[in-house]
PAZAPA-4460 file (N, C-alpha, C; in steps of 0.05 Angstrom, whole numbers, plus 32768, in hexadecimal, padded with zeros to 4 digits):
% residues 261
    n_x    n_y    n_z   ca_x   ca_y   ca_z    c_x    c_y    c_z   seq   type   mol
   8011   7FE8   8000   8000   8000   8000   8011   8019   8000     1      X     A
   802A   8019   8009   8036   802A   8009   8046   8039   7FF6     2      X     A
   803D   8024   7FEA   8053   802D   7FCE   8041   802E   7FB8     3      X     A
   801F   8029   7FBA   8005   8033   7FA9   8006   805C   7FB1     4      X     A
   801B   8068   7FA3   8011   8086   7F9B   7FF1   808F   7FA0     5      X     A
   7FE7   8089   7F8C   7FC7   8094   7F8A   7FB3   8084   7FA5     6      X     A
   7FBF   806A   7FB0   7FAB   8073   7FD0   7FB5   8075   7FE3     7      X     A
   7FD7   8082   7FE1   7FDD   809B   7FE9   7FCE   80AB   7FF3     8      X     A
   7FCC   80B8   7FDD   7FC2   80CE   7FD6   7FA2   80D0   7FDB     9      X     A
   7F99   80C2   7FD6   7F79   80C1   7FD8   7F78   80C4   7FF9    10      X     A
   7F86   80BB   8001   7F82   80AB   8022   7F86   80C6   8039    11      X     A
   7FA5   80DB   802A   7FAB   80EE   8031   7F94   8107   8032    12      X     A
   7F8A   8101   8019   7F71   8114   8010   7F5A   8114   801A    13      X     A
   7F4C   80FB   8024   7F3B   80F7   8035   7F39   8103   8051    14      X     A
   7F57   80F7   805A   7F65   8102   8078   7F5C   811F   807D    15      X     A
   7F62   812A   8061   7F66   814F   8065   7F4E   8150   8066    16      X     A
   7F39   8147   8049   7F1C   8156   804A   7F0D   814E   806D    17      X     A
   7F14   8133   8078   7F05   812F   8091   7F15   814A   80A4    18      X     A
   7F2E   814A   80A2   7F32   815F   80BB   7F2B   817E   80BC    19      X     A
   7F26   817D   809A   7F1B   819A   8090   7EFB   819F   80A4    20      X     A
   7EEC   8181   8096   7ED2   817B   80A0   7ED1   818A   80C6    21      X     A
   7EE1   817D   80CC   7EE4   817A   80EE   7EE8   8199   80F5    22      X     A
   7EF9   819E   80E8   7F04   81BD   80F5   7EEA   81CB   80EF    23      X     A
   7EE0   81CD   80D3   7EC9   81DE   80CD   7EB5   81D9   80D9    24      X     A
   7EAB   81C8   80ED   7E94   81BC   80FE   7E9C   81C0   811B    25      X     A
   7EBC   81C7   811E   7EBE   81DB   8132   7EBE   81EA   813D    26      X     A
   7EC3   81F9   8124   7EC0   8212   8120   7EA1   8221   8121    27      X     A
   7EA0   8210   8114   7E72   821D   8118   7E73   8218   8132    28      X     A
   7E6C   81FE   813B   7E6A   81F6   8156   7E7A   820F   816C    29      X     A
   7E8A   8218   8168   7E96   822D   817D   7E88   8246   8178    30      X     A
   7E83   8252   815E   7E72   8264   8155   7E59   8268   815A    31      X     A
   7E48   824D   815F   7E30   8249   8168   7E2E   824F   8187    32      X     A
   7E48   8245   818E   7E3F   8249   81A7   7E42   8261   81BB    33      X     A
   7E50   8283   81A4   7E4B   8298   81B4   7E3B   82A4   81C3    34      X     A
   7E44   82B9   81DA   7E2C   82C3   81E3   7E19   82D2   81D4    35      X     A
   7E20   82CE   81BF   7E15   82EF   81B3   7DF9   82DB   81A0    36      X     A
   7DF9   82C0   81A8   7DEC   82B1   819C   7DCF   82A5   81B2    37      X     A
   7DD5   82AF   81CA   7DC0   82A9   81E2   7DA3   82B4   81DB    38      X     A
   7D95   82A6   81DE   7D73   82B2   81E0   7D77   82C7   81ED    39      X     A
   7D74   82E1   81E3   7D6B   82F5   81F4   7D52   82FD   81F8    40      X     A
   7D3B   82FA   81E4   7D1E   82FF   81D9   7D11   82F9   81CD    41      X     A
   7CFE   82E8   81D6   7CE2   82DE   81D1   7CC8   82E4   81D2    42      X     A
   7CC9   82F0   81BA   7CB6   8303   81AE   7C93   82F5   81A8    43      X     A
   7C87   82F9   81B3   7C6E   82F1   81AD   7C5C   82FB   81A3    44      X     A
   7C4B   82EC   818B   7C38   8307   8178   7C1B   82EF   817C    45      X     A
   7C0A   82F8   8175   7BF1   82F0   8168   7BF1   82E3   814E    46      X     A
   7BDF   82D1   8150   7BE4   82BE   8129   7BC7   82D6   8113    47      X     A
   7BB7   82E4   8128   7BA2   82EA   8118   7B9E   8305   8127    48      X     A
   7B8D   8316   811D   7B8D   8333   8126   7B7F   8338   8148    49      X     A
   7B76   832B   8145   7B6D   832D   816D   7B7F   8337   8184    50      X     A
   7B84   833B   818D   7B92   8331   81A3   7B95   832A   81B0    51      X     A
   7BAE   8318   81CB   7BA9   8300   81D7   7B95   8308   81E9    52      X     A
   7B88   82F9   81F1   7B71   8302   8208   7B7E   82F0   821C    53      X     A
   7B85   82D7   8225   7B86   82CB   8240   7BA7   82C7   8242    54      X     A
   7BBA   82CC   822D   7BCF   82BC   822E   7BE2   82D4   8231    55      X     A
   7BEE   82D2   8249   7BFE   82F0   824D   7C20   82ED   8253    56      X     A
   7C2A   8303   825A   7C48   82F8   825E   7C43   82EB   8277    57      X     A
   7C46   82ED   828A   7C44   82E0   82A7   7C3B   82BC   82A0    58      X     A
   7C29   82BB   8291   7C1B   829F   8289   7C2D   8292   827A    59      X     A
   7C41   829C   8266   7C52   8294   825C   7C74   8293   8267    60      X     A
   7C78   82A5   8280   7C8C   82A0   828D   7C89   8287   829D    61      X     A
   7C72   8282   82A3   7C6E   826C   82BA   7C76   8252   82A7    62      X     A
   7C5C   8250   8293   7C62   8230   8287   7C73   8231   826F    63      X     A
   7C87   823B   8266   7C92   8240   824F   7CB3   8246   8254    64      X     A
   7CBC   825A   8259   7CDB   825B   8264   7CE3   8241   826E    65      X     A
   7CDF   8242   8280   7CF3   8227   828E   7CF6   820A   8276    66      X     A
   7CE1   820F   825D   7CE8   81EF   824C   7CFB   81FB   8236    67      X     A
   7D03   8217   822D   7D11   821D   821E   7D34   8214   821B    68      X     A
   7D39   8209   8213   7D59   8203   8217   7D68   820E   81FE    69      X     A
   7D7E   8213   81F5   7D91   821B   81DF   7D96   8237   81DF    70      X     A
   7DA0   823B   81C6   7D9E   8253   81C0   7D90   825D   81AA    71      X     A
   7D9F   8265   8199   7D8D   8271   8179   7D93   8251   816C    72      X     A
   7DAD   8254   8169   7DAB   8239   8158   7DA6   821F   8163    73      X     A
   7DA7   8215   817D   7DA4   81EF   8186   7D85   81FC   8194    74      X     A
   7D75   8209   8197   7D57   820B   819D   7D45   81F7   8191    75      X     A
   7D37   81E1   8198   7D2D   81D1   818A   7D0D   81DE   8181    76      X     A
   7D0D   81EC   8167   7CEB   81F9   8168   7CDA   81E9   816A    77      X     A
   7CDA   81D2   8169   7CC6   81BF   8174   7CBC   81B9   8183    78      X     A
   7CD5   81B9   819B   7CCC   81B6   81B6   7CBC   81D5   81C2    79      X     A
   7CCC   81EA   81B6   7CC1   8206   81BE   7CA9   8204   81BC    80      X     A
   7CA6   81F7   81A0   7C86   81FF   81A0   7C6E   81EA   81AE    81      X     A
   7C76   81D8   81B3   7C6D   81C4   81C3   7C62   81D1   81E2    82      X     A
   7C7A   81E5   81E3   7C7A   81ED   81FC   7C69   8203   8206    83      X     A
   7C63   8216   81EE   7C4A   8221   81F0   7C2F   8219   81EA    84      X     A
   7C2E   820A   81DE   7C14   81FA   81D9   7C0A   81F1   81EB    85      X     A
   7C23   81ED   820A   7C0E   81DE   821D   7C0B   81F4   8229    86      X     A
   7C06   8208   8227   7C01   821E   8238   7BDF   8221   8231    87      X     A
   7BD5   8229   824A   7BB1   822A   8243   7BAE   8240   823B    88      X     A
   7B94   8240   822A   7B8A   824D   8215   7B99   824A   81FE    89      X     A
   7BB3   8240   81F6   7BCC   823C   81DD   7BB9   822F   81CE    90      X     A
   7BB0   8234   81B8   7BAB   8219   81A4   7BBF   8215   8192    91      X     A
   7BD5   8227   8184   7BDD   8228   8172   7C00   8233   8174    92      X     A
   7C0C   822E   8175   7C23   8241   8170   7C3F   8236   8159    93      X     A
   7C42   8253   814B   7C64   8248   813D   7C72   8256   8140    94      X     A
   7C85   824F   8143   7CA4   825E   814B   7CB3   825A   8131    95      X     A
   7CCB   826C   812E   7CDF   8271   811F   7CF0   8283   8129    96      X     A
   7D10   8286   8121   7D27   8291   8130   7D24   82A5   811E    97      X     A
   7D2D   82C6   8126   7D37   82D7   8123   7D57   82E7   812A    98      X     A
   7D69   82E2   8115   7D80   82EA   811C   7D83   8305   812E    99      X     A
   7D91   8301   813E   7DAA   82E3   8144   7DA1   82D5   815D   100      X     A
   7D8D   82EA   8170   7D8C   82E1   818C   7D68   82E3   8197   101      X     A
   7D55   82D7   8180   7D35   82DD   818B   7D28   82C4   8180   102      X     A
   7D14   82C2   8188   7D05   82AE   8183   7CE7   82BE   8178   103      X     A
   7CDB   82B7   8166   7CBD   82C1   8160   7CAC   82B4   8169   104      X     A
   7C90   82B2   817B   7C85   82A0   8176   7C70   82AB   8176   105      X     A
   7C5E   82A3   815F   7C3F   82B2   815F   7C2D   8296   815F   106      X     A
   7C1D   82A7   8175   7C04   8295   8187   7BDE   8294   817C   107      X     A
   7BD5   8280   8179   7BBE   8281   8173   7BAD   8276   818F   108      X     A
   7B9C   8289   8197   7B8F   827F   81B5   7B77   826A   81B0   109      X     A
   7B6B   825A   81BF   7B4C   8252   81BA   7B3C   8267   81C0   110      X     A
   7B22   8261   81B5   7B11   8271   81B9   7AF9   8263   81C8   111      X     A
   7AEE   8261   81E1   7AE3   8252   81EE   7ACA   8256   81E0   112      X     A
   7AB0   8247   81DA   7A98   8246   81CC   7A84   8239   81E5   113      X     A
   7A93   8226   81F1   7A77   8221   820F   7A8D   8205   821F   114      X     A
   7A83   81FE   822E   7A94   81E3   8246   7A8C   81CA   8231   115      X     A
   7A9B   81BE   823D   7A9F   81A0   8231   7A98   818F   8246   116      X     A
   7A8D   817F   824D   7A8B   8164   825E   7A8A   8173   8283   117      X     A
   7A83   8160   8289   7A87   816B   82AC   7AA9   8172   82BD   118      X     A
   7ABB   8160   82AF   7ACC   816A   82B3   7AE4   8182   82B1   119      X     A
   7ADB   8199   82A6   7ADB   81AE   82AA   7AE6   81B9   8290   120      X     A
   7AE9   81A4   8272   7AF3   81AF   825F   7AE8   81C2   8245   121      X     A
   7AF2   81CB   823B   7AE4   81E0   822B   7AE5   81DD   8213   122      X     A
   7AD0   81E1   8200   7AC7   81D5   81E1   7ACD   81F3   81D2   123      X     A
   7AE3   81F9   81C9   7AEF   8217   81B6   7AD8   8212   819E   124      X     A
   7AD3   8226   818B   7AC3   8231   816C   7AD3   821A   815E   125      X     A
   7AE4   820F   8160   7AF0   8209   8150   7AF3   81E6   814D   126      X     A
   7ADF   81E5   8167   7AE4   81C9   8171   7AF6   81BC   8179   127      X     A
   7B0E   81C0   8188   7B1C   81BF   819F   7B19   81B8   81AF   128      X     A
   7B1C   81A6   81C3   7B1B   81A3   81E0   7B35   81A9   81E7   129      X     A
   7B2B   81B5   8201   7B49   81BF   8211   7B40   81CA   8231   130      X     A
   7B4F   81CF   823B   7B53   81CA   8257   7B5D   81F0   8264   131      X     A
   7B4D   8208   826C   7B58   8218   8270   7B49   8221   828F   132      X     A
   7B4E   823B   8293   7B37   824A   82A8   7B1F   8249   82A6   133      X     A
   7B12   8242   82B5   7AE9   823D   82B0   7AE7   8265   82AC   134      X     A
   7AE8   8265   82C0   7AE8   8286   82CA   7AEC   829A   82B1   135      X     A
   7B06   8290   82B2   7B09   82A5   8299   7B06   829D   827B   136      X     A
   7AFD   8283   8271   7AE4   827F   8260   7ACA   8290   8261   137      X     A
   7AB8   8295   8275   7AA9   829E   8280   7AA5   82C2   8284   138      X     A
   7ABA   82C8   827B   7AB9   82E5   828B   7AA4   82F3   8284   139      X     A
   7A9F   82E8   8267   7A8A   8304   8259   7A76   82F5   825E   140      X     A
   7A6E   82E4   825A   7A52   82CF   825A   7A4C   82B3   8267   141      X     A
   7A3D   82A6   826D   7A3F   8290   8278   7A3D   827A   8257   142      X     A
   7A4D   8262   825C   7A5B   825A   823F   7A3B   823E   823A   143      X     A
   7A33   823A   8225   7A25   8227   821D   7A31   8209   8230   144      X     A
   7A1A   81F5   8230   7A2E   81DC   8235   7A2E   81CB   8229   145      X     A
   7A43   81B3   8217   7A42   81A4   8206   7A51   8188   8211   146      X     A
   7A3D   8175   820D   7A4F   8152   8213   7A4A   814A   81F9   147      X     A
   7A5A   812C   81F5   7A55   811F   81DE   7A6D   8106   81E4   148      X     A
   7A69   80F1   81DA   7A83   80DE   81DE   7A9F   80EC   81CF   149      X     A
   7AAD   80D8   81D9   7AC9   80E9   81C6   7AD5   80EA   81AB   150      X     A
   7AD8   80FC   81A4   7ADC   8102   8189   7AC4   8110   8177   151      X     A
   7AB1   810D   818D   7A9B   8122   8181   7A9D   8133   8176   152      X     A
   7AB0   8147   8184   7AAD   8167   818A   7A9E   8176   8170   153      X     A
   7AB5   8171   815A   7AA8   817A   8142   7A85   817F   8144   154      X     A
   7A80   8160   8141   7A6C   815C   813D   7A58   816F   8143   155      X     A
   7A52   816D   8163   7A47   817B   8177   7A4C   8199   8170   156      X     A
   7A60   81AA   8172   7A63   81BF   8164   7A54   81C2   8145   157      X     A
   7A56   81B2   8138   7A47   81B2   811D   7A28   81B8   8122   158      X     A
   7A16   81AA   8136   79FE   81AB   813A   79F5   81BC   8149   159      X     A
   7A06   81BF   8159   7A01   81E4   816A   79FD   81FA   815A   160      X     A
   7A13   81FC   8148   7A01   820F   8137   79F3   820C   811E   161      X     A
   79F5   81F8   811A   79CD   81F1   810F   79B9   81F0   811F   162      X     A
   79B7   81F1   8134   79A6   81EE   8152   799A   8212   8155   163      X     A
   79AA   821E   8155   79B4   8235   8158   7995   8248   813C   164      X     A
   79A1   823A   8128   7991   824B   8111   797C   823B   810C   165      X     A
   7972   8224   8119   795A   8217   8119   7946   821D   8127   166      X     A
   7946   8226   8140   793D   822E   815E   793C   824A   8156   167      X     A
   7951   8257   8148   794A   8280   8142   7923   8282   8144   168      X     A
   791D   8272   812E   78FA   8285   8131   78EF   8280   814B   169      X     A
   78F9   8278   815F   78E9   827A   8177   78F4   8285   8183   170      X     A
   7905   828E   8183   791C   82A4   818C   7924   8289   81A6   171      X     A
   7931   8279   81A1   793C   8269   81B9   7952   825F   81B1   172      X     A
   7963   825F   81C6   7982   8254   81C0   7989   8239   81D3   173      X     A
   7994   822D   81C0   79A9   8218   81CE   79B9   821A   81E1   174      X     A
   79AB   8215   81FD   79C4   8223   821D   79DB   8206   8219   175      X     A
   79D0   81EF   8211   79D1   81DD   821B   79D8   81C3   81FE   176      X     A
   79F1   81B7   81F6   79E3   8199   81E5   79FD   817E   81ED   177      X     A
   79E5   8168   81EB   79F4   8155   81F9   79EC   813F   81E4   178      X     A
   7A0A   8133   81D7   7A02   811B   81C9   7A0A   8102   81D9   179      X     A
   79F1   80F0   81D9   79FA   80D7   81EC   7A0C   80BA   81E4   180      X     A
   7A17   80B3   81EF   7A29   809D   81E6   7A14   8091   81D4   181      X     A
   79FD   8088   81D1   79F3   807B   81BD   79E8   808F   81A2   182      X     A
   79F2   80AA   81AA   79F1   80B9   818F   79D9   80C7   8188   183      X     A
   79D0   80D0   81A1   79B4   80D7   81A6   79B0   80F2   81AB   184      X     A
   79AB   8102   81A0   79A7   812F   81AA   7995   812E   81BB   185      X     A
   79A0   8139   81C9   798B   8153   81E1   7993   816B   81DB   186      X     A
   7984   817C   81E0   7991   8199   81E2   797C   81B1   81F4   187      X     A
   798C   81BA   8207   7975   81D1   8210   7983   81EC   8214   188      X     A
   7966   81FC   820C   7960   8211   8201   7962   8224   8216   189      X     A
   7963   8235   8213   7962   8258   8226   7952   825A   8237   190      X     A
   7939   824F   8231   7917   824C   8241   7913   823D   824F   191      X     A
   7934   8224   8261   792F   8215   8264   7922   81FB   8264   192      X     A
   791F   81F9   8247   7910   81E3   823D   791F   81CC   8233   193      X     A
   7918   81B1   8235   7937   819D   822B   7926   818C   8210   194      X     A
   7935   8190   81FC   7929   8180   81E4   7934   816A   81D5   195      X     A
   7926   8156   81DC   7935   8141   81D1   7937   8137   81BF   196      X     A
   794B   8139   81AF   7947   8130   8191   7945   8116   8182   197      X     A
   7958   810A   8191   7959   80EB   818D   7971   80ED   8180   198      X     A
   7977   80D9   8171   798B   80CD   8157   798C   80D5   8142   199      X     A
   7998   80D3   8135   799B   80D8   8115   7990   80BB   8101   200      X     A
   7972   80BA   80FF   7973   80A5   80EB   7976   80AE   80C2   201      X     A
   797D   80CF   80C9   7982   80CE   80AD   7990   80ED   80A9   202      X     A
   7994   80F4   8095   79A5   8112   809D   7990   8127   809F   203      X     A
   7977   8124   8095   7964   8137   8098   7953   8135   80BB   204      X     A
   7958   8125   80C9   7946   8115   80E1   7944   8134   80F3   205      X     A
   7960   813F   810E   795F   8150   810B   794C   816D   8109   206      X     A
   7958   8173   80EB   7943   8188   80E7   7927   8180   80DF   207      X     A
   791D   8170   80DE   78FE   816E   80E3   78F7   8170   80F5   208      X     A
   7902   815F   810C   78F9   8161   811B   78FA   8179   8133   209      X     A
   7909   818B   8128   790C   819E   8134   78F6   81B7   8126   210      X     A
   78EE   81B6   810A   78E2   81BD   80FD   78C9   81B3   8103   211      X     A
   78BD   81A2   8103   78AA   8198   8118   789B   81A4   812F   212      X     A
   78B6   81AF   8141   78B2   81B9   8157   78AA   81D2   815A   213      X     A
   78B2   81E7   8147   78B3   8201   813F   789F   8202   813A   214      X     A
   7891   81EA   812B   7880   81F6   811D   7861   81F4   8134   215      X     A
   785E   81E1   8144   784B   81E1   8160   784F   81F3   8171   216      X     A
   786A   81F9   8179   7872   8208   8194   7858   821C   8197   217      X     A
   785B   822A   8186   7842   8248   818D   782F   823E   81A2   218      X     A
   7826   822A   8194   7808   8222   81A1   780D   820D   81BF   219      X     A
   7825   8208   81BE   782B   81FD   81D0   782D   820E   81EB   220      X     A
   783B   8218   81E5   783D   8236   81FE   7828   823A   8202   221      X     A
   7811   823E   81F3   77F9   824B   81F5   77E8   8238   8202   222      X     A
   77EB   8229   8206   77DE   8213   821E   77EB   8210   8237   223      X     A
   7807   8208   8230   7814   8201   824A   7826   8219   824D   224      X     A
   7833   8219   8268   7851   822D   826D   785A   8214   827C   225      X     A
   787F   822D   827A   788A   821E   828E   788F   81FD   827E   226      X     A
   788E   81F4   826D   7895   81D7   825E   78B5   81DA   8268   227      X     A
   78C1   81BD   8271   78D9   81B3   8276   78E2   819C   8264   228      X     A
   78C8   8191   8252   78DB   817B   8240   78CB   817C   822D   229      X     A
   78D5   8176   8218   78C9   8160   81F2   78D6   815A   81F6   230      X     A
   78CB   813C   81E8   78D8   8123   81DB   78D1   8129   81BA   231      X     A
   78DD   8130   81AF   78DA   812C   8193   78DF   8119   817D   232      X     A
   78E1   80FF   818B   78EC   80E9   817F   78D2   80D6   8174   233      X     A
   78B2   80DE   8182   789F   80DA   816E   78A5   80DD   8151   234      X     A
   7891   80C9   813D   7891   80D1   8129   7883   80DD   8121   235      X     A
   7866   80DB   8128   7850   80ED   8125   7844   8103   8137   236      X     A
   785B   8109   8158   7856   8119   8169   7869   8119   817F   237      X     A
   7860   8121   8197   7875   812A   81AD   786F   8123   81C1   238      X     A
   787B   8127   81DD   7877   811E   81F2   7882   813A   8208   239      X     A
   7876   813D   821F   7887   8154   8221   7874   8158   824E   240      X     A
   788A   8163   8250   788E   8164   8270   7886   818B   8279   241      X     A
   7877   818C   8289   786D   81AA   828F   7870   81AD   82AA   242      X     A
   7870   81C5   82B8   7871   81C0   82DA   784F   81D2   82D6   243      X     A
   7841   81C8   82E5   7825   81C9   82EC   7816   81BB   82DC   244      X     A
   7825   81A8   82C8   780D   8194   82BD   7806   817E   82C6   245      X     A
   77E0   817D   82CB   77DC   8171   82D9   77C6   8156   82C8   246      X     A
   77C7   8142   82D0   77B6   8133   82BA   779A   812F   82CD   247      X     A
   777D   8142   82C6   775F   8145   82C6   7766   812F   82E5   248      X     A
   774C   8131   82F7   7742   8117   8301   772A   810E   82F7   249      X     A
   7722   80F3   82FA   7712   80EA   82E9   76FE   80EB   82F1   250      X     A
   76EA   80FA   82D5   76D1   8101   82DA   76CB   8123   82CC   251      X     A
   76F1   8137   82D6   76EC   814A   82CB   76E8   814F   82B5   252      X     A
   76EB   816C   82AA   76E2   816B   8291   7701   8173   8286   253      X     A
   7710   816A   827F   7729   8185   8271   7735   818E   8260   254      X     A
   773D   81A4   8263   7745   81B8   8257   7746   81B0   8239   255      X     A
   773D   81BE   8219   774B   81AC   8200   775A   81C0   8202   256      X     A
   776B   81A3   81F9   7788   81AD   81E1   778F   81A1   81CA   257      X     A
   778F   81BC   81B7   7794   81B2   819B   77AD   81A6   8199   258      X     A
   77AF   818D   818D   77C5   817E   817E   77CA   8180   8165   259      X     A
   77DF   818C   815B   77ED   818E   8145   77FF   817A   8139   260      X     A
   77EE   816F   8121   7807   815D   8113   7818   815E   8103   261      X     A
***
């Protein structure tokens, strides 16, 4: 081998390009690691024109600093951003470095729409579940309430506001909707009233029968007050719960009431 010239030479040449390699990966590496390269500022913006409403500096000194490690260049933005996302109200955040010594990170908040389940979580516009302050969900209004098995959310969100523009001509709103593990609507209204929808046996089911409802209510009121339940899972009518309704004793004469089919 020693007397092969050309892998010599090849062998020599290798030697150099690896120690070239080495020095120049030292060289960064020592470069990288100036002070002048330290996080000094972490700049936080909004992803959309609002402004943050629940998510402040103090909220982000608490759960956020202490997971940051590196500098500009060994910062893992992954983990950064990981790290605000678990911050409450966070739904959204991306980071990117700004030379030489900042971090950007612009934040998208939830927007709470009403509670989720009994255990204290909250259903965002956007259909989200997430986990923040009841309280300060609440500040401006008291929030709708929504259950459903898991992975609903969508769903349930989808029918609230069709619920929402179905119920308008009676001027009544949805306080309240609960889909049951067997896939079954309830929902109640502003007037304290609870209406039960049943199932879905087809994609129109639903709005008939809510259409149905709209279309008796008038006359319904106009007999009874104070109603606490329909069943609207009749096919040809309803079933329905009143506080002072009392059924005749026998013999009286009572009261008519027109039935609408």
């Amino acid at each position: 081998m020693w007397q092969d010239v050309k892998a010599l030479n090849a062998t020599s040449s290798t030697l150099f390009v690896l120690t070239l390699l080495a020095c120049i990966a030292s060289g960064v590496w020592w470069v990288s690691q100036r002070p002048m390269f330290n996080l000094r500022t972490i700049r936080v913006e909004t992803m959309g024109e609002d402004e943050l409403r629940h998510v402040n500096n103090l909220t982000l000194r608490n759960n956020v600093l202490g997971k940051i490690k590196g500098n500009f260049f060994t910062t893992d933005l992954d983990a950064v951003r990981q790290a605000f996302e678990s911050v409450p109200w966070v739904r959204r955040a991306t980071i990117r470095r700004e030379w030489p010594n900042q971090l950007i990170v612009a934040l998208e908040e939830h927007e709470a729409l009403g509670t989720w389940g009994e255990d204290g979580r909250l259903l965002s516009v956007k259909g989200d579940i997430f986990t923040a302050n009841l309280a300060e969900a609440e500040e401006d209004h008291v929030l709708p309430e929504f259950e459903g098995p898991e992975g609903s959310e969508k769903e349930v969100l989808s029918r609230y506001s069709e619920l929402r523009k179905w119920f308008a001509p009676l001027k009544l709103v949805p306080e309240a909707l609960s889909l049951s593990s067997r896939y079954a609507w309830t929902v109640r209204l502003n007037n304290g009233m609870s209406v039960a929808l049943g199932r879905e046996q087809s994609s129109t089911t639903l709005k008939e029968r809510v259409d149905r409802l709209t279309g008796i209510y008038p006359q319904l009121v106009t007999h009874l007050q104070n109603i606490e339940t329909i069943d609207m899972r009749y096919q040809n009518g309803l079933a329905l719960s009143a506080k002072g309704l009392k059924i005749p004793a026998e013999g009286a004469k009572p009261k008519p009431v027109t039935v609408v089919r």
